[in-house]
N, C-alpha and C positions, 0 to 999 in steps of 0.2 A: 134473849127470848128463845122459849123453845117452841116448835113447832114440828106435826107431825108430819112422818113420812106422807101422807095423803096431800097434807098441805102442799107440800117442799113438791111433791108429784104435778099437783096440778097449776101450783106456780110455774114451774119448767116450763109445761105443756103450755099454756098460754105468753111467760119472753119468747118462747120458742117462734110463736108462732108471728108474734108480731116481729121479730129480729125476720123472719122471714120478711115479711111483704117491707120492711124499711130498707131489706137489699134489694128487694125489688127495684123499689124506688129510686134508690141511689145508682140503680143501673138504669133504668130509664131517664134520670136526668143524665148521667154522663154521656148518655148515648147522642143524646139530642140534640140538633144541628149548630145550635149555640149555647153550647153545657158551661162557656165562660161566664154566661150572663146568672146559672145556676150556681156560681161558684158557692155563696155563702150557706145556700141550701144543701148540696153535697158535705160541704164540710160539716153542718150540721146533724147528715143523716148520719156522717159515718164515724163522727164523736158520739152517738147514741148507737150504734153498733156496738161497738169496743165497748160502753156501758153494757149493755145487753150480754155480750161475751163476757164479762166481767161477773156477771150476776148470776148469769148459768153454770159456771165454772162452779160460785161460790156457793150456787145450791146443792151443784152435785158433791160435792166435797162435803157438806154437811147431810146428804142422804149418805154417803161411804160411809161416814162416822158411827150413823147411827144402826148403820146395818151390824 
């Protein structure tokens, strides 16, 4: 699939912004007084991080291409 630079732009801009607030998140559960009882939710926040990094990476690498 091709898509355009605008596209690939504003795709970033919004994983971007949600990779934000789900570190958020994952900091606030770790933080909290019993972060053990969050265990399965951290691990899920931050298997969906690593996705998100994965995905930003893979957009930016196809905005280099096309530049």
């Amino acid at each position: 699939m091709n898509f355009s630079i605008e596209e690939l732009s504003e795709s970033k801009r919004q994983l971007a912004s949600i990779l934000h607030k789900l570190r958020e998140t994952a900091k606030t559960l770790t933080s909290k007084e019993n972060a053990e009882q969050y265990k399965s939710q951290i691990t899920l926040a931050e298997r969906r991080i690593h996705a998100l990094e994965i995905a930003l990476a893979l957009i930016e690498n196809e905005m280099n291409a096309q530049q």
